[in-house]
N, C-alpha and C positions, 0 to 999 in steps of 0.2 A: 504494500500500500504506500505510496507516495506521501510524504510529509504535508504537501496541500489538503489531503483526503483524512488524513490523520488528526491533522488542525483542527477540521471539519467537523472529524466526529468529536474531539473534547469539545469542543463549542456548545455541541448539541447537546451535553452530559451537564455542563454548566448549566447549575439556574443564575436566570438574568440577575445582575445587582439589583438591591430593595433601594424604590427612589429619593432622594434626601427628601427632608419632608421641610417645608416651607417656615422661613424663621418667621418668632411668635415671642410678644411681650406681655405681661402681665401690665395690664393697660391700668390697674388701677395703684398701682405702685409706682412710689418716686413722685417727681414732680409732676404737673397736669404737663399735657403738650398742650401747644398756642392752641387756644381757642379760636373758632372764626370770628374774624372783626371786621368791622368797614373800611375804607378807602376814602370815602367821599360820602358823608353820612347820608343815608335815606337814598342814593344812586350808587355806590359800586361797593360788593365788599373787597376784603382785602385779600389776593393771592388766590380767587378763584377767578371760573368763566361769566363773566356779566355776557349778556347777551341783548339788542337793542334793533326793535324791525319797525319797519315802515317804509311806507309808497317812495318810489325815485322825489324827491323833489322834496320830501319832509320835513329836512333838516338832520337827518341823521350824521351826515360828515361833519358838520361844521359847529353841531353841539357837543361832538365827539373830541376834534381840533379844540375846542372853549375851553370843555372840560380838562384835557392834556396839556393848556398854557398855565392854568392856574394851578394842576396839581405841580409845576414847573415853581413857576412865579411863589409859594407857600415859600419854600424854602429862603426864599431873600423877606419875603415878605408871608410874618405868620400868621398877621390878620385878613390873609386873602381869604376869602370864599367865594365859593360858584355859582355860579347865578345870584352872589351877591345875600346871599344865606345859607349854603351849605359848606360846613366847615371841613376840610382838608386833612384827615389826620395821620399820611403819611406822603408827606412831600417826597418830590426826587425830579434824575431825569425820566425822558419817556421815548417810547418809537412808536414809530408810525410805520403801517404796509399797507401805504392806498394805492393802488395798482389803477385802481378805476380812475381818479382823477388826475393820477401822476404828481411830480415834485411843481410841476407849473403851477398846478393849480390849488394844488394845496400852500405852495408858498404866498400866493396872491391872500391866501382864505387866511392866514398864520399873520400876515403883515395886518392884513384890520382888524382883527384881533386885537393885535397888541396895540394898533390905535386906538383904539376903541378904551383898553384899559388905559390908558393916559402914561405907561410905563415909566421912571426914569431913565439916566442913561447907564445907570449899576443895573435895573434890573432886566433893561434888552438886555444886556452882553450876559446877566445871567442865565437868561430865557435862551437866546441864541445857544449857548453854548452845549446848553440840557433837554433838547427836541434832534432827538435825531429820525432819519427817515428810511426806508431800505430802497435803494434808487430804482429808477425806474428800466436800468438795463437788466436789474435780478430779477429773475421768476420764482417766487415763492409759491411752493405747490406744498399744501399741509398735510395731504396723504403720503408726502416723502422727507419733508423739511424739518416737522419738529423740533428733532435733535437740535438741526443747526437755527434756527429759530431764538431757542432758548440760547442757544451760545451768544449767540449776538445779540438778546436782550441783557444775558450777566457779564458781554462785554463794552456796551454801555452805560453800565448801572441800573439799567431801564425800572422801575417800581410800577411802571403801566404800560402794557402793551394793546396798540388798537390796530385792529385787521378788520379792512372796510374796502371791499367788503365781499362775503365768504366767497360768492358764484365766482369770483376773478383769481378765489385764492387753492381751487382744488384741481388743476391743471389738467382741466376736460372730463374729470368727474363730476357728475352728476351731484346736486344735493338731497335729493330724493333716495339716495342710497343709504338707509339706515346703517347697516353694520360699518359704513365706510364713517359717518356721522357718529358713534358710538365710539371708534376705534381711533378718531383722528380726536375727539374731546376729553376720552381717556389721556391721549398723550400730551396733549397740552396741559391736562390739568397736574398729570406727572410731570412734566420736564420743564415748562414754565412757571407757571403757578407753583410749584413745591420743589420743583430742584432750583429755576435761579429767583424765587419767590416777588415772581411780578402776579400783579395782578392783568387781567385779559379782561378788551372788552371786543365782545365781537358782533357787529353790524351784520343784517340782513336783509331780505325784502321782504314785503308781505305779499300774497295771494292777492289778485282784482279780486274784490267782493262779487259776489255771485249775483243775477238779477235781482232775486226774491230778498236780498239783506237790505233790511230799513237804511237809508243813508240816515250819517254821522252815527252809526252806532259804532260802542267800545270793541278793538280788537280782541281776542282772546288768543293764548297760547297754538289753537288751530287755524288762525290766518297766518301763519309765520310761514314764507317757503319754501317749499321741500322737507323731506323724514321728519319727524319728531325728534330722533334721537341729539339732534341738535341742541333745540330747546329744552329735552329732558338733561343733556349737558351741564345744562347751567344753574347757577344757584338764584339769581338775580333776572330776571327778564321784561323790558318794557318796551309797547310800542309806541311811536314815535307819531305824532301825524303835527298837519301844520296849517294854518286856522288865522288870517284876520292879521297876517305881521304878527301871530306867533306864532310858539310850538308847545305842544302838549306832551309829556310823557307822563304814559301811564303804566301801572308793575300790571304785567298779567301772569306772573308769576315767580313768588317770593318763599326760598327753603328756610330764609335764617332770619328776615326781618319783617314786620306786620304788617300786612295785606293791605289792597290799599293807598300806598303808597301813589304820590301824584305829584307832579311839578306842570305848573303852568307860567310860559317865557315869555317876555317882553322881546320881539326879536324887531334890532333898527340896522338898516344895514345903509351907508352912506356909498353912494357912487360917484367914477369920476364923471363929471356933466357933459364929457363930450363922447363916452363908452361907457354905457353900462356893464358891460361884463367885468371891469374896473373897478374893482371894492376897494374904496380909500378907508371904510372905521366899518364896523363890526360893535352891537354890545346885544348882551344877551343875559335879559336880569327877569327876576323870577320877580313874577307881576303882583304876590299877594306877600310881597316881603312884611314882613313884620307880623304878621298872621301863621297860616301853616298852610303853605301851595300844596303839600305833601298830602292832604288827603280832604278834597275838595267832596263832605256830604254834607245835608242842613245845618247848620249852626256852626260848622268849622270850614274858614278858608280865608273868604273874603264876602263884602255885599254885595248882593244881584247889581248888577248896570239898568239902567235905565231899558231895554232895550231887551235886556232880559226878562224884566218885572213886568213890560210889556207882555210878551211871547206869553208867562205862565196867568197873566189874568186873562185874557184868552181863553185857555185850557178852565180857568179854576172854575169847580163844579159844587161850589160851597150853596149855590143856590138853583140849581141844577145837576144834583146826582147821577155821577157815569156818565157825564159829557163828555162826549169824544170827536175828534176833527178830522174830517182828512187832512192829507199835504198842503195841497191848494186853498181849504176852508181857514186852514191855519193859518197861512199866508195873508189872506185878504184880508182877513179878519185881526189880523194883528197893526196892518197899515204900512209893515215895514218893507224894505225893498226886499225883493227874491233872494239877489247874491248874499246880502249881508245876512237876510233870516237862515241858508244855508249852515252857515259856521257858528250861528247862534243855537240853532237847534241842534246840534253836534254836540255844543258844551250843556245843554239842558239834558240832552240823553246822556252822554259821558257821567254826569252830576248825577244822574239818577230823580233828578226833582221833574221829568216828565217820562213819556212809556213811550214806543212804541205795538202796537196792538193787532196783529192778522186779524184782517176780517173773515178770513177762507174762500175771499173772490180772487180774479185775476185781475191784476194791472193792466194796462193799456199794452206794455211791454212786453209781457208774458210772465212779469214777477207777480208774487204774493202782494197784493195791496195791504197796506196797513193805516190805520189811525191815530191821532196820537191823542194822549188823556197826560192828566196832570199825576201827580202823586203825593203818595201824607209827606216825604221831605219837601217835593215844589208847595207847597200848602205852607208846610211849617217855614220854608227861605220869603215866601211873600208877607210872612209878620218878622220874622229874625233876621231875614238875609244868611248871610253864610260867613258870620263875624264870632271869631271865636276868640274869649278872652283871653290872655297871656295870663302864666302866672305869675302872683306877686314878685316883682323886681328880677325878672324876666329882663334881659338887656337883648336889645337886635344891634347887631355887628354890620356895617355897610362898610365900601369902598369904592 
């Protein structure tokens, strides 16, 4: 018998080695590990995947850019905050992977920015120095890149990473692929997020609403597009839409901090007067400062606008019980123009102080027709508004 055939057979007499078995700590000994924290209180936590969807045209790059100058800008200055009420609690540098807009146009979006914040000249050249960007000749493909991803976030220093956005960033994978979604969020949340301990926020788009969805109604976790496994990824998740010169984010869904969660933005954007696509300033300030934008239902936020309180006496059925409108009745009957009742009725349904209601007809369109009715919050915001008291010596921080 030949020593190959001999080899052969001890092999097959050998049983296979027993597998090592996976290392394991006694998790309630010693000292606790880091707890999960925030980043950006009430928007991003700290060192995981935040996740942030909405329509082309939203606002999601450029609140995304806002948000990355000011966790920049903390560090020279520790009274910054974002949108001008949320507090900063781990400054640093940050990177950028916007493949979709490229370095042109995100430096044009970056320069009004910083106009916009009136900067000195210590805190450009701090800011400058701490935004870095991955240029626009690399292809970052996240099904292959992770690894080097995170390299070149812990060889920045980066404490935030934003990839805006995903479809530009899976190099002709599909995002509709769960398991690729599952496998590629895994790794991020390993090699970024816990090995060079940046936090991630990742941009996406939402789904067209379908005929039959009431307009302005609230996204949910199932408008985000493509897999789930994406947005099950993440800890942090809000959609993004943009309304009237501003922007709304709203959580559609929150693993670590209380449901709910809302911000509503003042957004002014200054152009040069002989090229609009020339942004000289940029500001972006959270429009119920001093209140709590963060979770906009009767009695806490801010008070109805005029225009608003309009719209809900309309609806109110205080002396007409189950009074309900169509589109159009609401419209006429309110007095206000079409465009602007648009973006009004968006924020009365977002607020929850009006409904949407299937009649179980068809629309002229072929959608579900709907009507709209008031509700006990619009009821109880047309005596209270949506004015929620601070507590005693409660100080609001501006800049």
């Amino acid at each position: 018998m030949s020593d190959a055939l001999n080899a052969l057979a001890l092999a097959r007499t050998v049983p296979p080695a027993a597998p090592a078995p996976f290392p394991t700590a006694r998790i309630l000994e010693g000292d606790p590990k880091p707890r999960p924290q925030q980043h950006v209180t009430g928007l991003l936590l700290r060192a995981e995947i935040n996740g942030w969807g909405g329509f082309g045209g939203s606002g999601k790059t450029i609140t995304a850019l806002y948000v990355a100058v000011v966790v920049v800008l903390a560090g020279i200055r520790p009274a910054a905050r974002v949108f001008g009420s949320l507090e900063v609690l781990h400054a640093g540098p940050v990177l950028l992977v916007c493949p979709e807009d490229g370095e042109g146009a995100v430096r044009m979006m970056l320069d009004a920015i910083l106009a916009g914040l009136m900067l000195t000249d210590d805190e450009r050249a701090w800011v400058r120095e701490r935004v870095h960007i991955v240029t626009d000749d690399a292809v970052v493909n996240l099904t292959l890149d992770v690894a080097r991803l995170a390299a070149t976030a812990a060889d920045v220093g980066a404490v935030l990473v934003v990839l805006d956005p995903l479809i530009n960033l899976l190099g002709g994978a599909t995002e509709d692929d769960n398991p690729v979604g599952g496998t590629v969020t895994d790794q991020i949340r390993r090699d970024v997020c816990r090995g060079a301990g940046a936090t991630v926020l990742l941009n996406r788009h939402l789904r067209k609403p379908g005929k039959d969805a009431p307009a302005g109604g609230s996204a949910t976790v199932h408008d985000f597009r493509g897999g789930s496994a994406w947005t099950d990824g993440a800890r942090l998740v809000f959609a993004v839409n943009r309304r009237e010169g501003g922007i709304t984010l709203a959580a559609v869904k929150s693993n670590r901090l209380k449901p709910g969660l809302r911000h509503e933005l003042r957004l002014a954007i200054e152009t040069d007067p002989a090229d609009d696509t020339l942004w000289r300033s940029l500001t972006l300030t959270d429009a119920n400062i001093g209140t709590a934008s963060e979770s906009l239902t009767a009695g806490v936020g801010r008070a109805i606008n005029e225009n608003e309180r309009t719209a809900l006496l309309v609806l109110d059925d205080t002396h007409e019980p189950g009074k309900r409108l169509s589109w159009s009745g609401w419209v006429k009957a309110s007095g206000l123009n079409e465009n602007t009742f648009k973006s009004l009725k968006g924020r009365l349904l977002d607020g929850k102080l009006a409904e949407a209601i299937s009649t179980g007809r068809r629309a002229r369109n072929g959608g579900n027709e709907y009507a709209y009715a008031i509700t006990d919050a619009g009821r109880a915001a047309l005596t209270t508004g949506w004015v929620q008291q601070r507590p005693k010596g409660e100080g609001v921080t501006t800049w």
